[in-house]
N, C-alpha and C positions, 0 to 999 in steps of 0.2 A: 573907714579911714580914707580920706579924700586924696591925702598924696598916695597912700600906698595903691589906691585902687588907679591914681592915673599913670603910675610905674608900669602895674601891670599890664594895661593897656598898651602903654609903648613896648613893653616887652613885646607882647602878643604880635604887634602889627609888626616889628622890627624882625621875630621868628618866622613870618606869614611870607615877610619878604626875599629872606633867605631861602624858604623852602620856595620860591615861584624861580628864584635865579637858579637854585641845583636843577629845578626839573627841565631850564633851557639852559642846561651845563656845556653843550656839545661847540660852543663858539668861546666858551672862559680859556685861557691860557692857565697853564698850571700852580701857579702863582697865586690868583687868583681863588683858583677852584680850592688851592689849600687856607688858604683861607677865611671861605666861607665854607667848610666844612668843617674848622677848627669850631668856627662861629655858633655854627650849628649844635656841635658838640657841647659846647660849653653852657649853649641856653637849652640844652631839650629836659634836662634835671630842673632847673627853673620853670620849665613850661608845665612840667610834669607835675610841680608843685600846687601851682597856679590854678590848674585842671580840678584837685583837690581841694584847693580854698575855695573854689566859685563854685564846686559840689556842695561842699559843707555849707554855705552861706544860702545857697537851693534849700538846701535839708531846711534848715533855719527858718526859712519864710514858711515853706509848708506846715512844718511845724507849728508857726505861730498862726498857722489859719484852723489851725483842729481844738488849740486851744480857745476860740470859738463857741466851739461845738456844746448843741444844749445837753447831749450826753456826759454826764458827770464822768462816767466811768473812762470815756474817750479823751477829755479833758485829761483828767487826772495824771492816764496815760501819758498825755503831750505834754504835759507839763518835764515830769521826770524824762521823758526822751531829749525834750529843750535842753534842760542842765547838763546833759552829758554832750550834745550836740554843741553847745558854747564851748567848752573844755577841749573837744576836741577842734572846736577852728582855732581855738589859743596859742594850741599845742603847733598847730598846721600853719600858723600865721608867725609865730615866732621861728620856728624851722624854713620859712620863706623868708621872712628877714632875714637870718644866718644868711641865704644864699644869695641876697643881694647887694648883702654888704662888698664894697670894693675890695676888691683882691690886691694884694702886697703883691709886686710883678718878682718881687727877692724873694717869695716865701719858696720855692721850689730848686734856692741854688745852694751852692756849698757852701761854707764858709771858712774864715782865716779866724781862729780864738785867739787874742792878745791874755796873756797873763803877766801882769808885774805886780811882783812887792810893794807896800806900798808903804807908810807911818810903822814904826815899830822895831826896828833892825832884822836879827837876823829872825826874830819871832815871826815876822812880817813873810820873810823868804818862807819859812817851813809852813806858814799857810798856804803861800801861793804853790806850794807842793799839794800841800791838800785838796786845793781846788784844781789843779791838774791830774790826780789821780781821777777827784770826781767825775770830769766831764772825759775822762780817757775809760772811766767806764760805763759812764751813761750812753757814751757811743758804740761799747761792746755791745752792749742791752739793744741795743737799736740797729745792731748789724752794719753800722756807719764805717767806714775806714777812716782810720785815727794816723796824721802823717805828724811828726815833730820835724818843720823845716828849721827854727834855729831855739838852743836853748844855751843859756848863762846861769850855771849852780854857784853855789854857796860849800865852803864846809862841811857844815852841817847836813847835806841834803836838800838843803833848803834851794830856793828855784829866786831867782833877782829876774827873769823874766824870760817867757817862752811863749813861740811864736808856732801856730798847729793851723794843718789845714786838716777840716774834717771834711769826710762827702759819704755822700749818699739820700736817701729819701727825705725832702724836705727838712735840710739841715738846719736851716735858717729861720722859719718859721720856729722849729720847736727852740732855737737857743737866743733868740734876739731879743729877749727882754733880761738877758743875763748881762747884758753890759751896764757898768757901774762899781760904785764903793763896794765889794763885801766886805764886810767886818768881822771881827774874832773875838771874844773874853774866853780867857782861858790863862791857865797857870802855865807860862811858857816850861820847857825843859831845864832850861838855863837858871830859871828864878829859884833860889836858895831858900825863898822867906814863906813859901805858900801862898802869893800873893796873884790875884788874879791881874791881868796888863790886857788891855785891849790894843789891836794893830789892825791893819787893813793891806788888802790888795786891791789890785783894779782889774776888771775885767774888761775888756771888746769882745765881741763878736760883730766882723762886716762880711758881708755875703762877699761870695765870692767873684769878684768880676772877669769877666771874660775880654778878648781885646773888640767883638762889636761893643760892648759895654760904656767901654773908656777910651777914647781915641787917644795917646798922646805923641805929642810930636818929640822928634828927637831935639829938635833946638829947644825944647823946654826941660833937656834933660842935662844935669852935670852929673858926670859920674866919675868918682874915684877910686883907684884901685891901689891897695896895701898888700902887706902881709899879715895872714891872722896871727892871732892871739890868743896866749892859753891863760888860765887863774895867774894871776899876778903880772902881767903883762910881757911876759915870755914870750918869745916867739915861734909857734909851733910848726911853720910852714916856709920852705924858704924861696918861696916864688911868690907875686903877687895875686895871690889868689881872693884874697878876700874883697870886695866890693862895694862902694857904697853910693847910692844915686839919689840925687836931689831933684824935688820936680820944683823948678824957679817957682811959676806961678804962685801957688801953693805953701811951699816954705816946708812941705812933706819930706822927710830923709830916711832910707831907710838901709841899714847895713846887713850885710849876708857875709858870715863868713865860716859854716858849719862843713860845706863841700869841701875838698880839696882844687877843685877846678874852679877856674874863675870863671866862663860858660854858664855851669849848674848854679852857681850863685848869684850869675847876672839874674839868669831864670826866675830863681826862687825871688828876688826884689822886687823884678817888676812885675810878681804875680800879689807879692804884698802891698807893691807903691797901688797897684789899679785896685786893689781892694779898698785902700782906704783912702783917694779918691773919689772913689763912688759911694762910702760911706762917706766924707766928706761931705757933699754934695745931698746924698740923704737928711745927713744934720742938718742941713740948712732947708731944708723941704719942713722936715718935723717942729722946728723952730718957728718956720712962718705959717703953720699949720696949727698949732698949738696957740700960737697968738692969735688968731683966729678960732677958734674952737678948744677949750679946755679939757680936752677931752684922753689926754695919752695916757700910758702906764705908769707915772709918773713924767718927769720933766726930758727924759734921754737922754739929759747932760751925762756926760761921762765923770764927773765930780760927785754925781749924787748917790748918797749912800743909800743902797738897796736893800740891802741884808744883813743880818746879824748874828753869825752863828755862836751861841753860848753853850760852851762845854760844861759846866758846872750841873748846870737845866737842863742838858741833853735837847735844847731849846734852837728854834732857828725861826727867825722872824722877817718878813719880806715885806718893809715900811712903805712900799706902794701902795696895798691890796690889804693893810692890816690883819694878815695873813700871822699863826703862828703855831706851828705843830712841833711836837716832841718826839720827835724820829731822827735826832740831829746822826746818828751812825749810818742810819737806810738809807740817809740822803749821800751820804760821805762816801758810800760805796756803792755810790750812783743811781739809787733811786731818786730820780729831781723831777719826773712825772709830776708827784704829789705837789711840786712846788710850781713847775712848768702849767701843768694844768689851768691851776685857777687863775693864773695871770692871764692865759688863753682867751678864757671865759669872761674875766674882766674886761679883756681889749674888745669881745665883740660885743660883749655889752652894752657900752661905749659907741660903739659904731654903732649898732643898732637904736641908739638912743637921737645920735646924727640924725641916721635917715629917715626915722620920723618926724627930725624936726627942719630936716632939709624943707 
């Protein structure tokens, strides 16, 4: 393979150059030095790989020079060693792709999960309940901390929309192909007739941005401040606590009003507004990226329906990946592994399919 073999070679020389600058380290500023020891870091699992493919593809030639040989028996031999020696650089050359594929510079941060209601009334809310228990314990499973910064119920239980910041070990990575339409068929609670009613919520997930992240300036900010609001528009606070900030550019607005303190609420907004900003700005990367190479987990429009959970079938179906297994309760009390996974494996797929045709 012609490009992968001139990948490797810029690896090799780009590793060869790093390791001659550590070893005349003693004039680098530190800056510097952490940086090309990050550098180092990141490519010696690469190099390590590489080391192993040009072993395997050694074995290989020799290999094919025994199969030559006027001894049958020695032949025969080479022959069966050949088949397993291919199989094995398949294995070693796929597992080198994985690690060359470009890394998501989000896949390592936290993230802010949007949940709203969506089509359906209040059937619609007792879903978007469902799928906040799910991912409230998929992040137990996962030792994440699970924060609820602002949420708006229903009667019923039911959830109109809630705003969560989860963190911990590559939050991002594992939940970012969860944003879009899910979908429900199920006999709501309320339906008298046994009639099955489909609804829908929306999901986000945007990584969590930090302020080197998102720079924004205060003159692109309007911010208003109220008094919150309890169910039916009551007034539960009698100071203007509650908050709401517009970023001009953008047309972005987002209201905090679950604190008591108007502070803790600025806080919590502008940890929201810089999230989905730079989700913002992602979309527009994946957009012009996807026009250019066909290649994503579906479309990443936030309109597009992703999944389908059917209560009847015990049935959950994930129209990206034509994906559908019948564990729809495992999933519900937060096994989403099984669902998470193979979207995983599909994205690097995908990528790997790129960069061989890079």
């Amino acid at each position: 393979m012609k490009d992968l073999n001139q990948k490797i070679e810029n690896i090799l020389q780009k590793f060869k150059e790093i390791e001659i600058k550590l070893s005349e380290s003693s004039g680098l500023n530190s800056n510097t030095l952490i940086k090309l020891n990050k550098e180092y870091a990141d490519l010696n699992p690469v190099v390590d790989k590489i080391n192993l493919y040009n072993k395997c593809i050694s074995n290989i030639n020799g290999i094919n020079e025994l199969i030559n040989d006027e001894d049958n028996q020695i032949k025969s031999e080479a022959e069966k060693e050949l088949v397993k020696e291919k199989k094995n650089l398949e294995i070693i050359e796929n597992e080198l792709l994985r690690l060359l594929i470009p890394k998501d510079i989000n896949d390592n941060k936290n993230s802010i999960l949007e949940i709203r209601a969506g089509t359906g009334g209040e059937e619609a809310s007792l879903f978007a309940a469902n799928l906040f228990n799910m991912y409230q314990k998929y992040s137990d499973l996962k030792n994440w901390k699970f924060e609820i910064m602002s949420l708006s119920e229903t009667g019923l239980k039911g959830i109109k929309e809630v705003v969560c910041n989860i963190k911990g070990n590559n939050v991002f990575s594992r939940l970012k192909f969860e944003s879009g339409v899910h979908r429900v068929q199920r006999i709501p609670v309320t339906e008298t007739g046994g009639r099955i009613h489909t609804s829908a919520a929306t999901v986000a997930v945007l990584p969590e941005a930090e302020e080197v992240d998102i720079v924004i300036e205060e003159k692109d900010l309007r911010i208003d401040v109220f008094r919150s609001s309890g169910p039916g528009g009551q007034s539960v606070n009698t100071t203007d606590s509650a908050v709401r900030i517009t970023h001009i550019p953008s047309g972005i607005v987002v209201s905090q009003q679950d604190e008591k303190s108007q502070h803790k609420n600025k806080s919590k907004a502008m940890k929201i507004l810089r999230s989905r900003i730079l989700d913002r700005e992602i979309q527009i990367k994946n957009i012009e990226r996807a026009e250019k190479r066909k290649s994503q987990v579906g479309s990443g429009d936030r309109s597009e329906r992703i999944r389908t959970y059917n209560f009847p079938q015990g049935r959950i179906s994930d129209h990206r990946i034509n994906l559908t297994i019948y564990k729809l309760n495992e999933v519900l009390e937060g096994n989403l592994d099984e669902v998470i996974d193979p979207l995983i494996i599909d994205n690097e797929t995908k990528l790997i399919s790129e960069l061989n045709n890079d």
